[in-house]
C-alpha positions as protocol buffer text, in pm:
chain_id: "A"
residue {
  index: 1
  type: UNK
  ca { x: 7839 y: 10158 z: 6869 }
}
residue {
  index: 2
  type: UNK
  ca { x: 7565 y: 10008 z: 7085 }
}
residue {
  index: 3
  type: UNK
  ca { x: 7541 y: 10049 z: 7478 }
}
residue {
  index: 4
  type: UNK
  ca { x: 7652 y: 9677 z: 7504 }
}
residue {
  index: 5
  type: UNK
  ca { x: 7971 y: 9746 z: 7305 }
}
residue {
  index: 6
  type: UNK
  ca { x: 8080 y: 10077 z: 7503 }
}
residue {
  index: 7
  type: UNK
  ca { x: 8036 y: 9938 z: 7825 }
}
residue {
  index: 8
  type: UNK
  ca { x: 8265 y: 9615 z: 7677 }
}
residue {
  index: 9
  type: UNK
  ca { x: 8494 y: 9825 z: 7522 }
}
residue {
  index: 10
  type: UNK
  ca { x: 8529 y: 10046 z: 7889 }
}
residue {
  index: 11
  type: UNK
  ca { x: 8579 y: 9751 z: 8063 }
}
residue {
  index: 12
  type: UNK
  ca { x: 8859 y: 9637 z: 7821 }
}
residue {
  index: 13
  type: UNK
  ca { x: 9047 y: 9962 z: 7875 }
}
residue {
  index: 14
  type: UNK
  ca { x: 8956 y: 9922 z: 8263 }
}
residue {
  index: 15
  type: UNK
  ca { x: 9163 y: 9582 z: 8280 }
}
residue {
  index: 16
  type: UNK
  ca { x: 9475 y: 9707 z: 8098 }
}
residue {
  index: 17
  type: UNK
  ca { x: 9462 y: 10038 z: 8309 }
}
residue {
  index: 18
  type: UNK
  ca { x: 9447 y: 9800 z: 8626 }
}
residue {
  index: 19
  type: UNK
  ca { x: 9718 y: 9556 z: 8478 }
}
residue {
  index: 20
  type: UNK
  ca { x: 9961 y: 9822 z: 8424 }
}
residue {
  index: 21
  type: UNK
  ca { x: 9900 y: 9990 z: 8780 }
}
residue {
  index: 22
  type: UNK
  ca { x: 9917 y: 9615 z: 8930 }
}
residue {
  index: 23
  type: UNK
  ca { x: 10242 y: 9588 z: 8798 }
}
residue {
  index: 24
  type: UNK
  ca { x: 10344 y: 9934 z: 8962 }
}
residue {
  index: 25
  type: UNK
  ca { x: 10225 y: 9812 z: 9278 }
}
residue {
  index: 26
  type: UNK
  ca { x: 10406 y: 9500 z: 9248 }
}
residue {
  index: 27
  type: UNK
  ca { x: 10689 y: 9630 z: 9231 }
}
residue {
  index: 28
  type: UNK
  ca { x: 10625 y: 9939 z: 9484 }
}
residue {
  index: 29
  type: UNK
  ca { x: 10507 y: 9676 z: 9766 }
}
residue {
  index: 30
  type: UNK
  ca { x: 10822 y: 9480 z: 9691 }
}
residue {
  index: 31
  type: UNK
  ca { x: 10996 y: 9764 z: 9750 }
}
residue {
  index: 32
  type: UNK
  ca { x: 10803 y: 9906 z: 10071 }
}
residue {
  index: 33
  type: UNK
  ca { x: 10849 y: 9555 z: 10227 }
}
residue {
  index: 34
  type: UNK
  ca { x: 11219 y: 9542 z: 10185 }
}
residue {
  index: 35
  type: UNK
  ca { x: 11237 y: 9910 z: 10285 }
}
residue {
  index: 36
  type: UNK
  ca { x: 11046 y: 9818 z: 10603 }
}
residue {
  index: 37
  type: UNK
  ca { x: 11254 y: 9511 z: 10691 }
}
residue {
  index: 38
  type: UNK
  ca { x: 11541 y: 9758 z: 10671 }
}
residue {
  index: 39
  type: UNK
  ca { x: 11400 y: 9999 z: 10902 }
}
residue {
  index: 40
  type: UNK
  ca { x: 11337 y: 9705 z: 11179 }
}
residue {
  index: 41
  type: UNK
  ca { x: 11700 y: 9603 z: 11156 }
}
residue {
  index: 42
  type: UNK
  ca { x: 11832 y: 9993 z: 11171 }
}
residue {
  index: 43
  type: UNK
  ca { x: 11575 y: 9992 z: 11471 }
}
residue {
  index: 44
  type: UNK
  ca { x: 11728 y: 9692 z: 11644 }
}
residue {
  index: 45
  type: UNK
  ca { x: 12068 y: 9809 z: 11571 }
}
residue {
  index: 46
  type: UNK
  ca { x: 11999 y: 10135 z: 11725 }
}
residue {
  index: 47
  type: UNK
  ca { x: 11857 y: 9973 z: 12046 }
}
residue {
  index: 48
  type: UNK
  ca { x: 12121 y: 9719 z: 12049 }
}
residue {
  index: 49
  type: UNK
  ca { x: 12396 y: 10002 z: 12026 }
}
residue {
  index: 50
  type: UNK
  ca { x: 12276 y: 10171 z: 12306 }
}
residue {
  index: 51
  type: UNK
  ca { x: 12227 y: 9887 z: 12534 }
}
residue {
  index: 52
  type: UNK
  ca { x: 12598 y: 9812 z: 12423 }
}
residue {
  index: 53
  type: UNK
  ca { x: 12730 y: 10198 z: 12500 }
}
residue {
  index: 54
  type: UNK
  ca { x: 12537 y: 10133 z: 12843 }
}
residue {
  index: 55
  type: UNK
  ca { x: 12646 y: 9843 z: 12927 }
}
residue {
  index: 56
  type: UNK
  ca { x: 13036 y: 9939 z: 12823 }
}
residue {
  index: 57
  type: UNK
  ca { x: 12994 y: 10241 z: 13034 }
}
residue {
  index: 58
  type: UNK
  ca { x: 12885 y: 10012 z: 13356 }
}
residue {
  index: 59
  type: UNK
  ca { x: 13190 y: 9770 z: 13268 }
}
residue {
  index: 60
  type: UNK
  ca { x: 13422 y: 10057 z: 13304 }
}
residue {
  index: 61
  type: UNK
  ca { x: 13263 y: 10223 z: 13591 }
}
residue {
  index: 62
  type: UNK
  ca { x: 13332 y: 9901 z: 13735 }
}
residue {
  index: 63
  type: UNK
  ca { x: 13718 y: 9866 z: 13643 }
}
residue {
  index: 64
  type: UNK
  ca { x: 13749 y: 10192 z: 13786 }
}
residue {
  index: 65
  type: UNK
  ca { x: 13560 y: 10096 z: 14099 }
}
residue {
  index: 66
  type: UNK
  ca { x: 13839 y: 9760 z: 14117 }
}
residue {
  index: 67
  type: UNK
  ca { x: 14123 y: 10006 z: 14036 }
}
residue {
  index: 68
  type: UNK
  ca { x: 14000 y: 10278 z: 14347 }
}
residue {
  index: 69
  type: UNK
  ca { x: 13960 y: 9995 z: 14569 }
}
residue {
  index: 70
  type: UNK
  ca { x: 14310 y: 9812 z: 14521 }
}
residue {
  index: 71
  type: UNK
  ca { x: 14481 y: 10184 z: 14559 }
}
residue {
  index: 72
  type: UNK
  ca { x: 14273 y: 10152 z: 14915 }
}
residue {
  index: 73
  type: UNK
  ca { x: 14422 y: 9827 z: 14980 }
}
residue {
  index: 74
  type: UNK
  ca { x: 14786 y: 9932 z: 14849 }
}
residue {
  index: 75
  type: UNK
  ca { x: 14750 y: 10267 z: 15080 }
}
residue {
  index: 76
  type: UNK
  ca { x: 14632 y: 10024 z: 15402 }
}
residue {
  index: 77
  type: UNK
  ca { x: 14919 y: 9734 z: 15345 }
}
residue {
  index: 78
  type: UNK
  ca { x: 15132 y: 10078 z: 15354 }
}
residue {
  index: 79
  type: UNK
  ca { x: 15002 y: 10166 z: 15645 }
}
residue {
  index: 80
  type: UNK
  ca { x: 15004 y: 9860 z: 15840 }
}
residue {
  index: 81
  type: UNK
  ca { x: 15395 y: 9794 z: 15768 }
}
residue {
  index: 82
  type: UNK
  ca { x: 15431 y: 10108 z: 15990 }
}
residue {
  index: 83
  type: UNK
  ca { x: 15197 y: 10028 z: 16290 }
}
residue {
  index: 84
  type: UNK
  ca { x: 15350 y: 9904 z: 16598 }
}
residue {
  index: 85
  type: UNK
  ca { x: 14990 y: 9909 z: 16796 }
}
residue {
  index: 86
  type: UNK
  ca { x: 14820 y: 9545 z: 16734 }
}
residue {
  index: 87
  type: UNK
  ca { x: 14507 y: 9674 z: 16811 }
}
residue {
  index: 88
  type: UNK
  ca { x: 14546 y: 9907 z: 16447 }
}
residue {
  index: 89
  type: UNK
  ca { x: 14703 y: 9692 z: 16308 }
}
residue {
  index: 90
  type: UNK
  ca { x: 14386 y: 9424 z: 16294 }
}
residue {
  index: 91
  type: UNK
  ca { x: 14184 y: 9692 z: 16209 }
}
residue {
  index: 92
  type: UNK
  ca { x: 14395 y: 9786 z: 15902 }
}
residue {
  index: 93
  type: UNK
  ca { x: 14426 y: 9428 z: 15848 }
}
residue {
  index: 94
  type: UNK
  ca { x: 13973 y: 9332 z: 15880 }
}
residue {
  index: 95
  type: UNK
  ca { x: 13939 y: 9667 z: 15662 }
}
residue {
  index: 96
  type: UNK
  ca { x: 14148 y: 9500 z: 15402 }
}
residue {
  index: 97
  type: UNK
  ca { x: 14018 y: 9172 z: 15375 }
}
residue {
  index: 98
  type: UNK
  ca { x: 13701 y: 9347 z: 15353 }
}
residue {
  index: 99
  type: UNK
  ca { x: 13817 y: 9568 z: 15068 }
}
residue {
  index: 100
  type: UNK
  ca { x: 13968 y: 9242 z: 14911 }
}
residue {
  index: 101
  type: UNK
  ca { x: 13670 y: 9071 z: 14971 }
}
residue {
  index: 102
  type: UNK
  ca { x: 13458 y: 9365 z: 14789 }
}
residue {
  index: 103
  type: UNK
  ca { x: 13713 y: 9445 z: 14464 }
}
residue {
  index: 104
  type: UNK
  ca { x: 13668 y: 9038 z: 14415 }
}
residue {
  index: 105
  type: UNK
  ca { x: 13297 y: 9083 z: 14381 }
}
residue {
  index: 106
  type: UNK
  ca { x: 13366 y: 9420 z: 14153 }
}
residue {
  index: 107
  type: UNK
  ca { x: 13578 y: 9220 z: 13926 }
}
residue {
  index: 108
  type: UNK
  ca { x: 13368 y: 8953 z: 13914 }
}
residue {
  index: 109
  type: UNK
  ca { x: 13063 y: 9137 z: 13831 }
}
residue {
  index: 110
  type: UNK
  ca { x: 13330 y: 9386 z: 13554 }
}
residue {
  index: 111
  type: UNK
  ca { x: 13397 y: 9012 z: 13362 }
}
residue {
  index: 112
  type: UNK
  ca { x: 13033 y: 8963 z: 13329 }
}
residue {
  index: 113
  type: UNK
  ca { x: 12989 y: 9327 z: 13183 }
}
residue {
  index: 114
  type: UNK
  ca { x: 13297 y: 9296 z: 12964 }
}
residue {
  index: 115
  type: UNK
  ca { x: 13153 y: 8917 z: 12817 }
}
residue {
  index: 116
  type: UNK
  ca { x: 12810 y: 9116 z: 12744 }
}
residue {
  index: 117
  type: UNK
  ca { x: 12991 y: 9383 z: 12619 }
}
residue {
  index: 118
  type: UNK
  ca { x: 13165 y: 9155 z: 12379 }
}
residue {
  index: 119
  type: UNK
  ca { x: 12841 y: 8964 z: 12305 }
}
residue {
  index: 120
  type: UNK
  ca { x: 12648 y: 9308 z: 12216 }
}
residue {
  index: 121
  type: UNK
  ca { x: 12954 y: 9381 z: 11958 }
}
residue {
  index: 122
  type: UNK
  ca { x: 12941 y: 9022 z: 11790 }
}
residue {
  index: 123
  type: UNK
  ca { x: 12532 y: 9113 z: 11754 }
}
residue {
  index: 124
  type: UNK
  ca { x: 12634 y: 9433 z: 11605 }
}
residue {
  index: 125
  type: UNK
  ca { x: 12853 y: 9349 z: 11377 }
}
residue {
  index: 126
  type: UNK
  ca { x: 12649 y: 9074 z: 11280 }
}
residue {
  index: 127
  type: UNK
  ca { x: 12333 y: 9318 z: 11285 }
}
residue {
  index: 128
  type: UNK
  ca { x: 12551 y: 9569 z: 11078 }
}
residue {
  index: 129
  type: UNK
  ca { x: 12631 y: 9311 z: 10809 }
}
residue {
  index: 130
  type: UNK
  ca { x: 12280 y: 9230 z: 10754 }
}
residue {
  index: 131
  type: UNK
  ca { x: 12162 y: 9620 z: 10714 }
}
residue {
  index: 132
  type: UNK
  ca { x: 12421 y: 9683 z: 10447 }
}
residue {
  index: 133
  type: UNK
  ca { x: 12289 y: 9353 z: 10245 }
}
residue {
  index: 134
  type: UNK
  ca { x: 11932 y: 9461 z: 10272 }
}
residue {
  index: 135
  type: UNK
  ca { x: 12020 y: 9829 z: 10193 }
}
residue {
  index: 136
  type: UNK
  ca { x: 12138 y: 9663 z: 9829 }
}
residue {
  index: 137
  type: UNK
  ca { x: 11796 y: 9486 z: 9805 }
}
residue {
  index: 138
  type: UNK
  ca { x: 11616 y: 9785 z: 9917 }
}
residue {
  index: 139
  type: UNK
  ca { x: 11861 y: 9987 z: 9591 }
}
residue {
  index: 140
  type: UNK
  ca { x: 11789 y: 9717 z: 9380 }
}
residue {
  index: 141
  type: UNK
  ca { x: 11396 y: 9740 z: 9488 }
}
residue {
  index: 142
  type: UNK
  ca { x: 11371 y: 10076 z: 9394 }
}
residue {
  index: 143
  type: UNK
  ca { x: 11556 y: 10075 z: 9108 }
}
residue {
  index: 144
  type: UNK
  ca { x: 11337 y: 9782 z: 8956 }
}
residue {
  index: 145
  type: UNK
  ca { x: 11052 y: 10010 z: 9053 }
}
residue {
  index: 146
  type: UNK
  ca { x: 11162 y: 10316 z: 8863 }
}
residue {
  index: 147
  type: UNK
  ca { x: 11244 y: 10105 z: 8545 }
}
residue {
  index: 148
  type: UNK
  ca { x: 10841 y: 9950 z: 8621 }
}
residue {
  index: 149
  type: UNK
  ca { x: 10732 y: 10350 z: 8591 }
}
residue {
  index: 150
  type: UNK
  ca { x: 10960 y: 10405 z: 8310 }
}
residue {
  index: 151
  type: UNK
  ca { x: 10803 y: 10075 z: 8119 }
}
residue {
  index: 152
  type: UNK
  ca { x: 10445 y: 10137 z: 8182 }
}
residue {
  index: 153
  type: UNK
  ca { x: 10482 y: 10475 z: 8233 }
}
residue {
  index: 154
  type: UNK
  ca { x: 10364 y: 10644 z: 7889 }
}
residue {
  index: 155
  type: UNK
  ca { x: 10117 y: 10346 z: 7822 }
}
residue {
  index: 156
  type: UNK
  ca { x: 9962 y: 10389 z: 8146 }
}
residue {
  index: 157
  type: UNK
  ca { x: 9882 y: 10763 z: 8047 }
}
residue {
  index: 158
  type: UNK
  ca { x: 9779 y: 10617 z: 7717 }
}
residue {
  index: 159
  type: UNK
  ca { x: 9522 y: 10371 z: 7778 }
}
residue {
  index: 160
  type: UNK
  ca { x: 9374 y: 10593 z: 8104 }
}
residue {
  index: 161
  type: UNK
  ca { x: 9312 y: 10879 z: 7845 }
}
residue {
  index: 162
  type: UNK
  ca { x: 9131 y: 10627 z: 7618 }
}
residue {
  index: 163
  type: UNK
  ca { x: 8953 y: 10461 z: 7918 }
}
residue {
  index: 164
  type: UNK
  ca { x: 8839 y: 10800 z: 8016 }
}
residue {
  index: 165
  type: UNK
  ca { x: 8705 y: 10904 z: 7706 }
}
residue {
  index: 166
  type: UNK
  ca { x: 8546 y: 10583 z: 7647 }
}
residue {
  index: 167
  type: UNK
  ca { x: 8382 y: 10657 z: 7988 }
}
residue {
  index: 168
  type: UNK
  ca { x: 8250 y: 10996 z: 7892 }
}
residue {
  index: 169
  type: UNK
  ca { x: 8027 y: 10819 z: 7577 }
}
residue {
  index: 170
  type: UNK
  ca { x: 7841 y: 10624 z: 7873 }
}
residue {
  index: 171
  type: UNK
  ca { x: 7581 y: 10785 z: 8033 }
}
residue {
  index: 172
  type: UNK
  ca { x: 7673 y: 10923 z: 8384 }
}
residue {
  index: 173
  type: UNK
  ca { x: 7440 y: 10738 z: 8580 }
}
residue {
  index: 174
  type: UNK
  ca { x: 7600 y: 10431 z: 8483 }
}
residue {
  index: 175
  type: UNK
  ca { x: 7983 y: 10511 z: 8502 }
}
residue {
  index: 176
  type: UNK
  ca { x: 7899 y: 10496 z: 8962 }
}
residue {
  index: 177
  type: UNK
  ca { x: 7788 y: 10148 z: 8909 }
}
residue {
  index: 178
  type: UNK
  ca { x: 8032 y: 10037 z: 8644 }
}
residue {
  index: 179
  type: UNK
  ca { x: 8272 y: 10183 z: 8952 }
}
residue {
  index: 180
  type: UNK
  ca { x: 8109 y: 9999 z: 9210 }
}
residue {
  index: 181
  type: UNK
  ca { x: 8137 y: 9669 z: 9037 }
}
residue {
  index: 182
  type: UNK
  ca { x: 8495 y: 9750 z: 8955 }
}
residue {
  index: 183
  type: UNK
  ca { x: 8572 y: 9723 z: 9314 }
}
residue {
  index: 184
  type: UNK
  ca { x: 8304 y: 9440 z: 9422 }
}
residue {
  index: 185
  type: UNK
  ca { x: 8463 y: 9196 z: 9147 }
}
residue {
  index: 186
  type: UNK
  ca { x: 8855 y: 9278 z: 9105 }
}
residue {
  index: 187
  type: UNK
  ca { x: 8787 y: 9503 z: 8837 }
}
residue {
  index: 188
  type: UNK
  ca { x: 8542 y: 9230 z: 8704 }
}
residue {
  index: 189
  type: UNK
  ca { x: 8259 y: 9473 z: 8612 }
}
residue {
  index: 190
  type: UNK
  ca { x: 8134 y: 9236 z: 8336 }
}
residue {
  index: 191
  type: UNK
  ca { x: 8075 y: 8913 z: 8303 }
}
residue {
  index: 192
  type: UNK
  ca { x: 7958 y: 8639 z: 7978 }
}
residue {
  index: 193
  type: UNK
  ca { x: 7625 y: 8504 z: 7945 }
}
residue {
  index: 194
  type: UNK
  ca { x: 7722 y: 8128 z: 7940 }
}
residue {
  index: 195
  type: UNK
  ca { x: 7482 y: 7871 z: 7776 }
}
residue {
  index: 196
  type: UNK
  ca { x: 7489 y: 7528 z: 8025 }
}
residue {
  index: 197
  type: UNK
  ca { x: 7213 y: 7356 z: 7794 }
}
residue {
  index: 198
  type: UNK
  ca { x: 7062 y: 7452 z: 7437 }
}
residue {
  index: 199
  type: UNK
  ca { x: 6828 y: 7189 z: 7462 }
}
residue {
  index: 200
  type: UNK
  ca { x: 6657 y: 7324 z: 7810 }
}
residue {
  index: 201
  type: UNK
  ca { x: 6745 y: 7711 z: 7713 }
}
residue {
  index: 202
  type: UNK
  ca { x: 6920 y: 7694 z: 8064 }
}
residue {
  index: 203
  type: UNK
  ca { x: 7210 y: 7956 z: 8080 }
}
residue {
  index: 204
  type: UNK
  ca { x: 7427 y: 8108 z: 8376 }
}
residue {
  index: 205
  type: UNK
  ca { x: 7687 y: 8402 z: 8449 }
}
residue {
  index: 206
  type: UNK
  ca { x: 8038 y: 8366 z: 8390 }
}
residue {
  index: 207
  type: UNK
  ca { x: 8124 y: 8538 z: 8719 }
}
residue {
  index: 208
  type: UNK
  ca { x: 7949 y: 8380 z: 8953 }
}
residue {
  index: 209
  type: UNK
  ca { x: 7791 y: 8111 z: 8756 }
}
residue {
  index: 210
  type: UNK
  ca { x: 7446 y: 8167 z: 8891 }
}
residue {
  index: 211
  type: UNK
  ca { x: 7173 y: 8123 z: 8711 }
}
residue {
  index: 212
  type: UNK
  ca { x: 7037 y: 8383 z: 8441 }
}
residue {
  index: 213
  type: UNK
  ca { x: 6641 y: 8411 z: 8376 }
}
residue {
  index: 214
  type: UNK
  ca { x: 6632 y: 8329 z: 7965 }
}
residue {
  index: 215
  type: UNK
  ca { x: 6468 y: 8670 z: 7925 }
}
residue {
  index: 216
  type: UNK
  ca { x: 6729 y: 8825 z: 8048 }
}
residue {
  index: 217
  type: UNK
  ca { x: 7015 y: 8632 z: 7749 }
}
residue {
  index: 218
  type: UNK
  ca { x: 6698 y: 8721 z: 7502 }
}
residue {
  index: 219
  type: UNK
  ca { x: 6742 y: 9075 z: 7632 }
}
residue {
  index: 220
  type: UNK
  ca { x: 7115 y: 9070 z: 7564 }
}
residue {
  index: 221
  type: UNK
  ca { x: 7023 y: 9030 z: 7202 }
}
residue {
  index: 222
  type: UNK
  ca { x: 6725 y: 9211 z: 7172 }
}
residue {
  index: 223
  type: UNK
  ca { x: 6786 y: 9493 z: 7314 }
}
residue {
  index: 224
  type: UNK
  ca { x: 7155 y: 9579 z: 7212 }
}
residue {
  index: 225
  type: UNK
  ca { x: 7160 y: 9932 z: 7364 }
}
residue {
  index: 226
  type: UNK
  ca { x: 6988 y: 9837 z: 7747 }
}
residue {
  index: 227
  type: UNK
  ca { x: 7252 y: 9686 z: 7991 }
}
residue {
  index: 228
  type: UNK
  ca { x: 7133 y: 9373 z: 8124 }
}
residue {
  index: 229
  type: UNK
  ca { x: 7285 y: 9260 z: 8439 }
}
residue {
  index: 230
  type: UNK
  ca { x: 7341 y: 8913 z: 8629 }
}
residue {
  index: 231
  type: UNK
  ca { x: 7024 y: 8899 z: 8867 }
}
residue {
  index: 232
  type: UNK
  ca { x: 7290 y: 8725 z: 9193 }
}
residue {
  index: 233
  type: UNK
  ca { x: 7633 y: 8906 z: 9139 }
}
residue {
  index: 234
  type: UNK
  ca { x: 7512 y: 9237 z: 8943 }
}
residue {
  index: 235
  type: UNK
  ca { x: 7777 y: 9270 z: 8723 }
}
residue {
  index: 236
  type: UNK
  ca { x: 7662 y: 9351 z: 8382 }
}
residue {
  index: 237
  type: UNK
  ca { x: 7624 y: 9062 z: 8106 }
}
residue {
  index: 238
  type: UNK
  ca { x: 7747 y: 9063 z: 7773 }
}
residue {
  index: 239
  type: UNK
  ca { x: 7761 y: 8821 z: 7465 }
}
residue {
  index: 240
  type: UNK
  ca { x: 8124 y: 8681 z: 7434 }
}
residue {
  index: 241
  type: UNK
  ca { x: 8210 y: 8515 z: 7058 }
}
residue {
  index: 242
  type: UNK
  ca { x: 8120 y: 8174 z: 7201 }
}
residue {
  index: 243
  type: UNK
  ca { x: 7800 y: 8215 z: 7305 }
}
residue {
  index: 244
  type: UNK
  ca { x: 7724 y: 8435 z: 6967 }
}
residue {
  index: 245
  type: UNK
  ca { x: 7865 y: 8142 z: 6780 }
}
residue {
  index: 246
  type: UNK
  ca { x: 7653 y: 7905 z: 6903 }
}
residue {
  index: 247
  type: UNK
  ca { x: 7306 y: 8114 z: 6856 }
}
residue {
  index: 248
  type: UNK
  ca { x: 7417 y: 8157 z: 6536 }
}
residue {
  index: 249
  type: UNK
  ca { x: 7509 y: 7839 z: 6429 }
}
residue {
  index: 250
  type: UNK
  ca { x: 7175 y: 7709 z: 6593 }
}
residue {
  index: 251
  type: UNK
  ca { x: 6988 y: 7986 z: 6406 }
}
residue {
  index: 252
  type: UNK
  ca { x: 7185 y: 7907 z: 6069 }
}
residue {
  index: 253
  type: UNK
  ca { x: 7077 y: 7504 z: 6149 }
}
residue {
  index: 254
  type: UNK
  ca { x: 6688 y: 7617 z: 6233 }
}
residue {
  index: 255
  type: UNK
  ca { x: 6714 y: 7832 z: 5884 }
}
residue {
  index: 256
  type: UNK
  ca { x: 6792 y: 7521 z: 5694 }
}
residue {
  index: 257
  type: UNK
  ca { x: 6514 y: 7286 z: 5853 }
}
């Protein structure tokens, strides 16, 4: 097997390895993003729940506050039905309205806890129904991405053990850069020679579709065991069957003239 053909035959086994782990992480960032969504709701419910606990605890510091302050007022009316001294008796009477006037503004300000205190709970609930629904999808999630391990799971191991042996009939120098382009291109390392026009010998890469010196598409037959690469992307070149089908059916044409 020539250069050419190992470093083809590596970057076959690098696209299925990549394929099978893209599916993993398909699946895995499916799964992370549901499981994330759920932690923001469990984090809103916790902060709602707290404000609610708060806010209930004001609303019945304040219906205590009413309850203290009517007992006053009950204890004074008491008190006044007993006074024969006018002069107490419109003080019991001012302290009163006052004490009426301040359990009115208690009460008041009780309803408004109470109606947030209600409003927290329908957000709650509401909150709560929504965590249990995405706790399914986050279940489902990471059930679909054990069964994705399970499925690729023993081919994965597979075709990395042949992709790694394939690697170690390369020389070593090379395997860095085959690496490098891997992660420049999308695990595009390689790329076709592609001819554009017989007639003017004009050819270009398949990656980037730049165009390739003719020397260096004479080289890719030539010189079977050198890697040639594109001169504007880098990646390295190789001879795909169309290209090899049309040198040969022009050499097969030039035989017969």
């Amino acid at each position: 097997m020539t250069l050419q053909e190992q470093i083809y035959e590596l970057f076959l086994l690098e696209k299925q390895v990549r394929g099978l782990n893209r599916r993993l992480e398909v699946a895995t960032y499916q799964h992370d993003q549901m499981q994330a969504k759920l932690n923001r709701l469990q984090a809103q419910h916790d902060e709602l729940a707290t404000q609610h606990k708060q806010t209930q605890a004001h609303s019945s510091t304040l219906e205590h506050q009413a309850r203290d302050v009517e007992e006053r007022i009950t204890t004074l009316r008491d008190q006044m039905a007993t006074v024969t001294n006018n002069k107490e008796y419109s003080a019991l009477l001012i302290e009163v309205n006052t004490l009426k006037l301040s359990k009115g503004k208690v009460e008041e300000e009780a309803l408004v806890q109470m109606e947030q205190v209600e409003g927290l709970q329908s957000q709650l609930t509401e909150l709560m129904s929504q965590i249990e629904e995405q706790k399914k999808l986050v279940s489902a999630a990471e059930g679909e991405v054990k069964n994705r391990r399970e499925e690729v799971g023993a081919e994965l191991t597979e075709r990395t053990a042949k992709r790694d042996a394939a690697a170690d009939q390369i020389p070593s120098d090379i395997i860095p850069v085959f690496n490098r382009l891997c992660d420049q291109h999308d695990g595009e390392p390689l790329a076709p020679a592609v001819e554009d026009n017989a007639k003017r010998m004009e050819y270009s890469c398949g990656g980037c579709y730049m165009t390739i010196p003719l020397e260096r598409v004479n080289s890719l037959f030539t010189q079977p065991d050198t890697l040639t690469t594109c001169p504007s992307c880098q990646r390295f070149l190789y001879v795909d069957d169309v290209l090899r089908e049309q040198m040969d059916a022009r050499a097969a044409k030039n035989q017969k003239s």
